[in-house]
C-alpha positions in Angstrom: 0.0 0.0 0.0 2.8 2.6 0.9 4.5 1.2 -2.4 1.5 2.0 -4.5 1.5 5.5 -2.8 5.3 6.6 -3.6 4.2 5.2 -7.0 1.0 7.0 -7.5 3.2 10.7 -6.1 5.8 10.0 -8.7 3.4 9.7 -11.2 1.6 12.6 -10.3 4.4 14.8 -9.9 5.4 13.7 -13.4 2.5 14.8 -15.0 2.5 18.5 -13.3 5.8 18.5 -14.9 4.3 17.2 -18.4 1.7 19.7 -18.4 3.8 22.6 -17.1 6.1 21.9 -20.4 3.4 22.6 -22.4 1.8 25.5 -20.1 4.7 27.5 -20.4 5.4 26.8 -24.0 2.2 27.8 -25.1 1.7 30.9 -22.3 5.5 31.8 -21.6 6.5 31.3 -17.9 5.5 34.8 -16.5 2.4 34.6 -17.8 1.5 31.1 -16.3 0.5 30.8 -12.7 0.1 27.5 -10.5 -3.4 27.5 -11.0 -3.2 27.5 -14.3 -1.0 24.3 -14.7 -3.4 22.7 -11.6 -5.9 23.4 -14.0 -4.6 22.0 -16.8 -3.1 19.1 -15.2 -6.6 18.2 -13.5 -5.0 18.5 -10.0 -5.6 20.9 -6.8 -3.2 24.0 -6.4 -2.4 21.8 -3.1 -1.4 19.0 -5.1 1.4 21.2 -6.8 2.7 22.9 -3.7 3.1 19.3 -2.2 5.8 18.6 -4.9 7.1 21.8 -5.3 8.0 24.6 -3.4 6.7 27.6 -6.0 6.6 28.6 -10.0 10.7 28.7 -9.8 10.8 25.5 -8.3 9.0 23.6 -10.5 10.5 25.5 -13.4 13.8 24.0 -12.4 12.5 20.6 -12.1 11.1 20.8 -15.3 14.7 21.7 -16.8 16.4 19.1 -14.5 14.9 16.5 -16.2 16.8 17.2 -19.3 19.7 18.7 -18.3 20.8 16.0 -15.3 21.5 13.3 -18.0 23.3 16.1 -20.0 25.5 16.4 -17.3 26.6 13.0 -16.9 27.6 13.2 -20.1 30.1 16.1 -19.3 31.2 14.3 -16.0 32.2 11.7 -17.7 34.5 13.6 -20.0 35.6 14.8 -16.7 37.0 11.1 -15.3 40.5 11.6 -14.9 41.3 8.3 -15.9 39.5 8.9 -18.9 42.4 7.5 -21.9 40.6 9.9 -24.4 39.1 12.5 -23.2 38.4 15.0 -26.2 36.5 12.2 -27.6 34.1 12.5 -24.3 33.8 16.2 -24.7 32.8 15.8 -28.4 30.5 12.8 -27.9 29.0 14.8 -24.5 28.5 18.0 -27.0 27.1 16.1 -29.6 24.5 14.5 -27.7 23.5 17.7 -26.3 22.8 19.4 -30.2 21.3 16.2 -31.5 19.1 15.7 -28.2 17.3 19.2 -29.1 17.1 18.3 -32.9 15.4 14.6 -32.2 13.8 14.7 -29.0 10.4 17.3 -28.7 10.2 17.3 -25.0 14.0 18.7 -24.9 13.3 21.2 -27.9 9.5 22.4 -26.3 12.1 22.8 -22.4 14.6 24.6 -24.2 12.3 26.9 -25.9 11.0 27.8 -23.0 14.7 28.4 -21.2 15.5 30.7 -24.4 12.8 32.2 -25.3 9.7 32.4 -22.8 11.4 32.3 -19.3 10.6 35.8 -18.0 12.7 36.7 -14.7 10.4 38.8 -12.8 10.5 38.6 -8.8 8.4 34.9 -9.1 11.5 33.9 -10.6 14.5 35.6 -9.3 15.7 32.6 -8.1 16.2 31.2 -11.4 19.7 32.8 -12.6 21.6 32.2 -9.7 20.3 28.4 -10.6 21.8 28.9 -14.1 24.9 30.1 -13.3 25.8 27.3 -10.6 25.1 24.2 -12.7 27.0 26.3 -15.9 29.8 27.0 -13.2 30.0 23.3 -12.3 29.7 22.1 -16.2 33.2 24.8 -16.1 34.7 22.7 -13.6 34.4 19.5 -15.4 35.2 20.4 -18.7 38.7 21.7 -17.3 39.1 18.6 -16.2 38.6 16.8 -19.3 40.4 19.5 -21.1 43.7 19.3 -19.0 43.3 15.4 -19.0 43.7 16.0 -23.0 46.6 18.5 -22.4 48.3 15.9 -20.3 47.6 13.1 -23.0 48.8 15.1 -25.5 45.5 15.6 -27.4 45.7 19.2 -27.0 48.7 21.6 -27.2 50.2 23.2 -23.6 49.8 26.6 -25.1 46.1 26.0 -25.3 44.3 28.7 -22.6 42.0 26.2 -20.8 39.7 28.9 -19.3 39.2 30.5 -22.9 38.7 27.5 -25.0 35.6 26.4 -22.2 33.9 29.6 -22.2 34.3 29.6 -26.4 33.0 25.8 -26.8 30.1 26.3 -23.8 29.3 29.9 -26.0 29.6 28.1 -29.4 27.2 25.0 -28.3 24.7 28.2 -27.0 24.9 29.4 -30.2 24.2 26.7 -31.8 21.1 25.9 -30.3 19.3 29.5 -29.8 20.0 29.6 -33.8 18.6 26.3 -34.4 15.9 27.0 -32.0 15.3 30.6 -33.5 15.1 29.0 -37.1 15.0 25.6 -37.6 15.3 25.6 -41.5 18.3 27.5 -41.1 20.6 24.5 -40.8 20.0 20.8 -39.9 21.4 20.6 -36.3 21.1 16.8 -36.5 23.1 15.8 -39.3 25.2 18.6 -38.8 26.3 18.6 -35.0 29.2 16.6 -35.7 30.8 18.9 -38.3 30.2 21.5 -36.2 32.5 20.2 -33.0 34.7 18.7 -35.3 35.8 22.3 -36.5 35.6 23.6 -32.6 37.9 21.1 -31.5 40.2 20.9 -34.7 40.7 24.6 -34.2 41.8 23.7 -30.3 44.1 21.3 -31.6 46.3 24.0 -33.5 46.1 27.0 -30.3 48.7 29.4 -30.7 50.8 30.4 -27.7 48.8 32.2 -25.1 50.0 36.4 -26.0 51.7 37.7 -23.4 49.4 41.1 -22.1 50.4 44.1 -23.6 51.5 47.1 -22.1 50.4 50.4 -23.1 53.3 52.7 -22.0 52.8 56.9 -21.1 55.4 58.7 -23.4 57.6 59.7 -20.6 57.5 64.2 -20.8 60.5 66.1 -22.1 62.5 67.5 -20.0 61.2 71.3 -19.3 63.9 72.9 -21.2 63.2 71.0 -23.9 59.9 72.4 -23.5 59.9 75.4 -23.8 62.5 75.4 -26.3 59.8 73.8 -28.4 57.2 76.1 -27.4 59.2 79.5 -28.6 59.8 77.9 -31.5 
C-alpha cells in the first residue's frame, strides 16, 4: 500500500511537470501561474505545492529533467582516468545538439529556457540556478580538457579557461540559432561537423600572447619644453 503510494506521487508529480512543459510553452513562464497548470493538469493547487516549493521550483524541475542526464555526459568527460578525453567532450557535446534536434520534450524545455522564461520577482531565483550548474559544467570540462593536455591531445599553449567559455558559447549558439530558425541548418546531421571544426581549431592553439603594455610617453625635460614652445 505505501509502495503504490510513492508510485502514484511519482506519477503525479510527473505529470505536473508534463503539463507545465506545455503551459509555459504555449503561455510563456511569467504569464503562467500555478493555477493555471493545476488546471490544466486536473489536479488541486495543493497538489502542486506538495511537490514543489513555487513557480521557480517547478520551473527548475522541469529543466532538471533534461539537463541531469546532460550532465553526466560532461562528468564523464571529466573522469581523470578517462584514456581519451576530447573524444568524451565531443561525444557529451554532440548529444547535447542532436538531443534538441530529435527529441520534442527537450526542444519544447529549451524553448521555453531561451525564449519564454521571463525573470520577474516569481522567478528571481532562477539565474543564480543557471549560473551554478553552468559554473560546475566549467569545472568538469577543465578537467577533461587538461586530462587532454596531459595526454597530448591538445597543445600546452592552449588557454584552458578561454577554450571552455568559447565551446560552452559556441554550443549556445548553436542551439538559440537552431531553436530561433530551424530551417536554417540541420542541427542533426550537422552537429558533428560543427565540433569537429571547434575542436580541430583547439588542436592548433597558438601560444597564449603575453598582455600588452600600453606605456605613457615619458615628458621632455622642461627645457626642452619650452624650447619647443618658442619655436
Amino acid at each position: 500500500m505505501v509502495r503504490r503510494t510513492k508510485e502514484e506521487a511519482l506519477e503525479t508529480r510527473s505529470h505536473i511537470l508534463d503539463t507545465a512543459e506545455h503551459v509555459f510553452s504555449e503561455k510563456g513562464v511569467s504569464r503562467t501561474s500555478l493555477g493555471d497548470i493545476a488546471d490544466a493538469a486536473g489536479v488541486t493547487r495543493g497538489a502542486i505545492y506538495w511537490h514543489f516549493k513555487n513557480k521557480a521550483d517547478l520551473y527548475q524541475a522541469m529543466v532538471d529533467r533534461v539537463v541531469l542526464p546532460m550532465e553526466e555526459m560532461v562528468r564523464a568527460a571529466a573522469d581523470e582516468s578517462a584514456e581519451d578525453p576530447l573524444m568524451r567532450v565531443r561525444a557529451a557535446c554532440i548529444y547535447v545538439l542532436k538531443k534538441t534536434a530529435e527529441d520534442q520534450q527537450v526542444r519544447r524545455i529549451f524553448e521555453v529556457a531561451f525564449f519564454k522564461c521571463e525573470i520577474d520577482e516569481e522567478m528571481r531565483q532562477v539565474p543564480g540556478q543557471q549560473m551554478e550548474c553552468r559554473m560546475q559544467c566549467i569545472g568538469m570540462f577543465e578537467k577533461a580538457f587538461r586530462n587532454a593536455i596531459r595526454r597530448g591531445q591538445l597543445p600546452r599553449s592552449l588557454d584552458v579557461r578561454r577554450a571552455i567559455i568559447g565551446l560552452m558559447a559556441f554550443v549556445d549558439g548553436l542551439l538559440f540559432s537552431w531553436l530561433f530558425k530551424p530551417d536554417l541548418f540541420s542541427l542533426a546531421d550537422e552537429a558533428e561537423i560543427f565540433i569537429d571544426q571547434f575542436l580541430a581549431g583547439l588542436r592548433t592553439a597558438p601560444p597564449v600572447p603575453r598582455t600588452l603594455r600600453v606605456r605613457t610617453p615619458r615628458r621632455a625635460p622642461a627645457s626642452r619644453r619650452a624650447s619647443a614652445k618658442a619655436a
